[in-house]
C-alpha atoms as an extended CHARMM CRD file, in Angstrom:
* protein
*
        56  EXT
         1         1  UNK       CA            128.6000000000      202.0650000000       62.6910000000  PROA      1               0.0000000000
         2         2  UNK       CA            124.8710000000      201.9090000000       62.7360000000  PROA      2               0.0000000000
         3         3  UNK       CA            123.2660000000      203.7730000000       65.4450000000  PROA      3               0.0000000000
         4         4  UNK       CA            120.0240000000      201.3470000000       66.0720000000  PROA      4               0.0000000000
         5         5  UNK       CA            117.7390000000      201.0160000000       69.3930000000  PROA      5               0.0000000000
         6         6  UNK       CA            118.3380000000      197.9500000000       70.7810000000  PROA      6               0.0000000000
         7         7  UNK       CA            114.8880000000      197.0670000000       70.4120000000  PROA      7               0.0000000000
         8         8  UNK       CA            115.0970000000      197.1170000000       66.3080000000  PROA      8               0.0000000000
         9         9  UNK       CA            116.0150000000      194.2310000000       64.5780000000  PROA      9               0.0000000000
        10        10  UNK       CA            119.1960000000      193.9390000000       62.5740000000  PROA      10              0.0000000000
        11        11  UNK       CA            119.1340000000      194.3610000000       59.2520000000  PROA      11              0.0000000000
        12        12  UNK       CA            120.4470000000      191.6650000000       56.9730000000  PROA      12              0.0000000000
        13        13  UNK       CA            122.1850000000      192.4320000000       54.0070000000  PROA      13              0.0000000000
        14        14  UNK       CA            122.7500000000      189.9160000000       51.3210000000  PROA      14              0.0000000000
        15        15  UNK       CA            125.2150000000      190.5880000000       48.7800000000  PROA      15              0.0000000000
        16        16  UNK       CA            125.2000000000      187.8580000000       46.2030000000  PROA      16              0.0000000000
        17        17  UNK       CA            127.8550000000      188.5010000000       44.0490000000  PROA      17              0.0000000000
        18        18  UNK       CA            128.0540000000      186.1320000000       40.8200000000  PROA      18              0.0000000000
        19        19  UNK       CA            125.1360000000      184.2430000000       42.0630000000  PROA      19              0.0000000000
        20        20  UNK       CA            122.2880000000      186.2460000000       40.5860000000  PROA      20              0.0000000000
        21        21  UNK       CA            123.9430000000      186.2540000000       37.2350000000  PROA      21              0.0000000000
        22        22  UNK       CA            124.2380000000      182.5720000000       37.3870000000  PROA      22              0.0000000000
        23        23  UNK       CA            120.5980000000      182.2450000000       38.1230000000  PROA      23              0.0000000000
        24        24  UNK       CA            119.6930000000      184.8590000000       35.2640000000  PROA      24              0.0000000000
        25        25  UNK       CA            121.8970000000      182.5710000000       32.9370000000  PROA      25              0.0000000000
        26        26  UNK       CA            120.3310000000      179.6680000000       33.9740000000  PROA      26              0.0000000000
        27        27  UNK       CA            116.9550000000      180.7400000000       33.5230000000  PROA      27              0.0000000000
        28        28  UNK       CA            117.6710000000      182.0170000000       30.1580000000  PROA      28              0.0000000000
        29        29  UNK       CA            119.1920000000      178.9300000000       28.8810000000  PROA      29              0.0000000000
        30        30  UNK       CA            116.4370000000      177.0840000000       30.3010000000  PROA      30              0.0000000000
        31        31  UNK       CA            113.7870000000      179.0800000000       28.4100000000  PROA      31              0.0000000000
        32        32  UNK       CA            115.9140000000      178.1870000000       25.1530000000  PROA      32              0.0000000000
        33        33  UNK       CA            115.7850000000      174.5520000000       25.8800000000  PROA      33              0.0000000000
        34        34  UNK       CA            111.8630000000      175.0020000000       26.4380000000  PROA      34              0.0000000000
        35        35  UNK       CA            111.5090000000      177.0470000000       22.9860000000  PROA      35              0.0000000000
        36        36  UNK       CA            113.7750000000      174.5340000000       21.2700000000  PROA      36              0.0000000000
        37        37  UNK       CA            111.7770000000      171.2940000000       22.6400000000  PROA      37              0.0000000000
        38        38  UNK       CA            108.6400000000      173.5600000000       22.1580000000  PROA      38              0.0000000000
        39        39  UNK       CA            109.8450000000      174.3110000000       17.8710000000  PROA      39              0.0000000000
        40        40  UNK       CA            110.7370000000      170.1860000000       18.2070000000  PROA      40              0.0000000000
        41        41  UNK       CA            106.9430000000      168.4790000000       18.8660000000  PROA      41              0.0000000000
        42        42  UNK       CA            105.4150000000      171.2420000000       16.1840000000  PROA      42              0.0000000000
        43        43  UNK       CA            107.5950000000      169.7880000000       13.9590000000  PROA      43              0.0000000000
        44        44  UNK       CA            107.2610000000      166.2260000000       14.6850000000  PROA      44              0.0000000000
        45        45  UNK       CA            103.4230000000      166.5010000000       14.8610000000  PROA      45              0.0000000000
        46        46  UNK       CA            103.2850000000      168.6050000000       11.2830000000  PROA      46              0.0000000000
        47        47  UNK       CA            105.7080000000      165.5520000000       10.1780000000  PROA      47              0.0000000000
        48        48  UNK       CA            103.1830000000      162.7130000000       11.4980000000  PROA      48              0.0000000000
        49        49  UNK       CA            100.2970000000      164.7190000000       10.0040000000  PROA      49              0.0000000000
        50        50  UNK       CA            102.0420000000      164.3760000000        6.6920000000  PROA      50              0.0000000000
        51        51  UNK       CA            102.3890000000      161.1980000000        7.0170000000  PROA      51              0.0000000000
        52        52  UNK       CA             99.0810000000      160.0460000000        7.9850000000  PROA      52              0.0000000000
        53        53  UNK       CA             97.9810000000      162.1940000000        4.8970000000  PROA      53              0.0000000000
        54        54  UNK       CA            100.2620000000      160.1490000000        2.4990000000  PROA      54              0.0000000000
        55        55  UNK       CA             98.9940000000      156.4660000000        3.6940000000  PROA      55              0.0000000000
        56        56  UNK       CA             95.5030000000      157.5670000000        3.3130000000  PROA      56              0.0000000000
């Protein structure tokens, strides 16, 4: 095994499997959701514009 002083501390290794790819995922598909709300309001503001324009 490790040959460590007993005065160092132990190292901790994490190994996260699936979990980092789920995170990765998740923040991708999150990003989408904020581009697709995002592409949503530009449209519905250009769409209130034009109609604003049309009563006048």
């Amino acid at each position: 095994m490790n040959e460590r002083s007993p005065k160092e501390k132990p190292r901790l290794v994490l190994i996260m499997g699936g979990r980092m790819e789920q995170q990765r995922e998740e923040a991708k598909r999150r990003a989408e959701i904020r581009e697709f709300i995002a592409a949503c309001e530009r449209l519905y503001e250009k769409n209130r514009q034009r109609e604003r324009r049309d009563c006048d």
